[in-house]
C-alpha positions as CSV (number, residue, x, y, z in Angstrom):
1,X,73.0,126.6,148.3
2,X,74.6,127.3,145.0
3,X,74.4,125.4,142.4
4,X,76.9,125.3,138.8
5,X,75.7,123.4,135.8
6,X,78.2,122.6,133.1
7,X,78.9,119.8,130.1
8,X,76.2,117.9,131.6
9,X,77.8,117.8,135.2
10,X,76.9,120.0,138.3
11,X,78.7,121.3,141.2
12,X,78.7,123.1,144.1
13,X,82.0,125.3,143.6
14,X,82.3,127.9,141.0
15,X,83.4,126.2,137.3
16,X,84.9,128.6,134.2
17,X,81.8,128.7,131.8
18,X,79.5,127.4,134.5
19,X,76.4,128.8,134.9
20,X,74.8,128.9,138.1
21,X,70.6,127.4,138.0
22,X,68.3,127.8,141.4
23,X,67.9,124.7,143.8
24,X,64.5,123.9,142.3
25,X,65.3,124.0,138.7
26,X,68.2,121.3,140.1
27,X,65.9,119.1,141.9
28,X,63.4,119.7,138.6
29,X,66.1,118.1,136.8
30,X,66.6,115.1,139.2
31,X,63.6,114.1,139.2
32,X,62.9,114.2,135.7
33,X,65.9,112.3,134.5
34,X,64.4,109.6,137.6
35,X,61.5,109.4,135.3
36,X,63.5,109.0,131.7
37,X,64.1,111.9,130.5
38,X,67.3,113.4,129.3
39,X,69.5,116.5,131.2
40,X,70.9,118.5,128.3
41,X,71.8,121.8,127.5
42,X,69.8,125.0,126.2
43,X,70.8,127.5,123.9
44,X,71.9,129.7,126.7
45,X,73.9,127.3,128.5
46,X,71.1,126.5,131.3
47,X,70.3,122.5,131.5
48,X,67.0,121.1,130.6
49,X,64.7,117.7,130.1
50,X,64.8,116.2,126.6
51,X,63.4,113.0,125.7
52,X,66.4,110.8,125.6
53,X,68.6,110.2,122.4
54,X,66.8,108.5,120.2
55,X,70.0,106.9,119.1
56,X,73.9,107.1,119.1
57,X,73.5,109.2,115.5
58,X,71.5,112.2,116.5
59,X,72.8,115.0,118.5
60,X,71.7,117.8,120.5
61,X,72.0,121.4,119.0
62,X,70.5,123.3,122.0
63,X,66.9,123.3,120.8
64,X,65.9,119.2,119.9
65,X,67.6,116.2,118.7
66,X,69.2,116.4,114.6
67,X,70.2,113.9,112.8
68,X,71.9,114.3,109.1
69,X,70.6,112.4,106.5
70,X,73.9,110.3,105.8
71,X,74.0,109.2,109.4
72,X,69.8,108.8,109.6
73,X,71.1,106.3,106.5
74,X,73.1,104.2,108.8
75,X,70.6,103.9,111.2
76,X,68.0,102.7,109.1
77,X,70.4,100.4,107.7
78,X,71.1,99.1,111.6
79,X,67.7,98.8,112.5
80,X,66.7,96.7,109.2
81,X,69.4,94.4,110.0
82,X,68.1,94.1,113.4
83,X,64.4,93.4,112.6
84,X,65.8,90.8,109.2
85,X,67.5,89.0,112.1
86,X,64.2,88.7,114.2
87,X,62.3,87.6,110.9
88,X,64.7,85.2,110.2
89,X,64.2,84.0,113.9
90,X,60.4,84.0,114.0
91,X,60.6,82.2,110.3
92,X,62.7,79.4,111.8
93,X,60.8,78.9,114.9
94,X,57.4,78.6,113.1
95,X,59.3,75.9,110.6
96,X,60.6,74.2,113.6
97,X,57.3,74.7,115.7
98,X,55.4,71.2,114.4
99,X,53.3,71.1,111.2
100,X,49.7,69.4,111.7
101,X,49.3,66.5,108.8
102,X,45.7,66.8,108.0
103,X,44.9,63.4,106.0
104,X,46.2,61.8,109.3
105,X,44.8,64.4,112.0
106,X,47.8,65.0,114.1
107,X,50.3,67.1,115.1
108,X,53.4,65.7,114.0
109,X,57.6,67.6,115.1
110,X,59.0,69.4,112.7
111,X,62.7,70.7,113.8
112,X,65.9,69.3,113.0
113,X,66.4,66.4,115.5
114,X,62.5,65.3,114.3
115,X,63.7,66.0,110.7
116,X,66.8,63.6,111.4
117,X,64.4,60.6,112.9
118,X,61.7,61.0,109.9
119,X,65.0,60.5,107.4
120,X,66.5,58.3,109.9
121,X,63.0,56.0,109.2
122,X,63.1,56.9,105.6
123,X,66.3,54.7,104.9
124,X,65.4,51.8,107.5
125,X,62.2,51.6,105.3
126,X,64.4,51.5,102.3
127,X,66.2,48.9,103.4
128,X,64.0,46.6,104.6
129,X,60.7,46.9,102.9
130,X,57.8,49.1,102.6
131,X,55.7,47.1,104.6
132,X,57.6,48.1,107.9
133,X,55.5,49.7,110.4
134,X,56.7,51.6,114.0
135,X,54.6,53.6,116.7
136,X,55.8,57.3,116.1
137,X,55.5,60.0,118.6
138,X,53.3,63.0,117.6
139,X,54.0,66.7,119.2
140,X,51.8,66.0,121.7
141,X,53.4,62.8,123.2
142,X,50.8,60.4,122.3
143,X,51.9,57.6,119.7
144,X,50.7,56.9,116.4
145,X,50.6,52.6,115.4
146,X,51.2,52.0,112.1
147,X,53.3,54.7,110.4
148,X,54.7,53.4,107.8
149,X,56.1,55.0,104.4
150,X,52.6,56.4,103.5
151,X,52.2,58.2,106.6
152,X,56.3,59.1,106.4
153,X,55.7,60.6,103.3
154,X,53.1,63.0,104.4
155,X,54.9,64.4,107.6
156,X,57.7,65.3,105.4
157,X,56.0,66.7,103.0
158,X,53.9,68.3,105.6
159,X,57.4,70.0,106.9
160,X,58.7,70.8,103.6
161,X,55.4,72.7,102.2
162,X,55.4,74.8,105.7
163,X,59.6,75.3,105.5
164,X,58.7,77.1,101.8
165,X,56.0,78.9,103.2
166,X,57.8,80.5,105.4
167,X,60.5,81.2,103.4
168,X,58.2,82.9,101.2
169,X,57.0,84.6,104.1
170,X,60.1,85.9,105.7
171,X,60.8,87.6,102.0
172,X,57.8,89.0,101.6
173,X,58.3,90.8,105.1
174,X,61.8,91.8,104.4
175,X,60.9,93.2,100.9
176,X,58.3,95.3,102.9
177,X,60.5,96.1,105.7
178,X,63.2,98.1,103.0
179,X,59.7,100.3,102.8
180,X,59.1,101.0,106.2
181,X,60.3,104.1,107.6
182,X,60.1,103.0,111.0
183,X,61.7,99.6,110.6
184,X,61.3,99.0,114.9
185,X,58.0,99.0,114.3
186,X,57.7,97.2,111.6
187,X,54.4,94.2,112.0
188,X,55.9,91.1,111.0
189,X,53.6,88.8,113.2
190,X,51.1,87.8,109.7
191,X,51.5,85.1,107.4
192,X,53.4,82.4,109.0
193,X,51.9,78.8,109.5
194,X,50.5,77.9,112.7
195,X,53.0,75.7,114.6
196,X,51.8,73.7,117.5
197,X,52.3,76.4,120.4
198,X,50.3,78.0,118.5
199,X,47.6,75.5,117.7
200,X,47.7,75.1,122.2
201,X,47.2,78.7,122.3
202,X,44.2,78.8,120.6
203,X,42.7,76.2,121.8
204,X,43.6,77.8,125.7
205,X,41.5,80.6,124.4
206,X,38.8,78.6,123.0
């Protein structure tokens, strides 16, 4: 059986600029792009297996993939957006993730519906006195008696100190990032406080 290969498509009838390839070097090419690679064109018109396109800005000039250096520009520029976006992400889950209040031992919410209670607190104490007491619920469901305005003040502050952290964090990674020349692979797992999944975490691994 013949076989035509042209412009990335194959046939079985004769095509103007086609170029005939064996039944093997066909079924070669099957099976590789089964396995993830890439079906592209030679020099000499005859299909081959590439890696795939390493992205929508690099093209194929019959030997390996180029990419200029305005469009490489763009794509680093793409990818650093992407990876800011999953800094900014990680920053705001570790904010949001439960800060542990030493002086009172516990593991205490810390995202924005737990931020709206402690305030919510914050102005009934206001109101009626500092004396007032209530059983708050920690991050791990159990309550703790007697929180009143001194324990009040250390959660938030508590939530506050690890929101700035990891602000600082976050710019610190993003500074380093406009460095990287691989931004995909760019480490931005260090530095951040340890929220309470990850306080569980270690102690499942304890």
């Amino acid at each position: 059986m013949k076989i035509y290969y042209k412009n990335g498509g194959f046939y079985l009838e004769p095509q103007e600029s086609a170029v005939e390839i064996s039944e093997e070097l066909h079924r070669t090419l099957i099976e590789g792009q089964s396995q993830g690679k890439q079906i592209v064109t030679g020099l000499d018109g005859v299909p081959m297996l590439a890696e795939p396109q390493p992205s929508q800005y690099h093209h194929w000039d019959g030997t390996a993939w180029k990419i200029s250096p305005e469009q490489q520009a763009t794509l680093l520029a793409e990818q650093r957006k992407k990876v800011r976006s999953k800094i900014n992400a990680l920053r705001d889950a570790k904010s949001a993730g439960g800060v542990y209040v030493e002086q009172l031992g516990k593991w205490f919410d810390s995202d924005s519906k737990a931020q709206g209670k402690l305030l919510g607190l914050k102005a009934t104490i206001d109101l009626v006195g500092d004396d007032m007491t209530v059983d708050w619920t920690c991050a791990d469901n159990t309550d703790f008696t007697g929180f009143g305005k001194p324990q009040l003040t250390a959660v938030i502050a508590a939530i506050l100190q690890a929101e700035n952290h990891n602000h600082t964090i976050a710019r610190q990674h993003k500074a380093a990032l406009e460095q990287a020349e691989n931004p995909l692979e760019y480490d931005y797992s260090s530095g951040w406080t340890q929220c309470y999944q990850d306080y569980l975490a270690e102690q499942g691994n304890g």
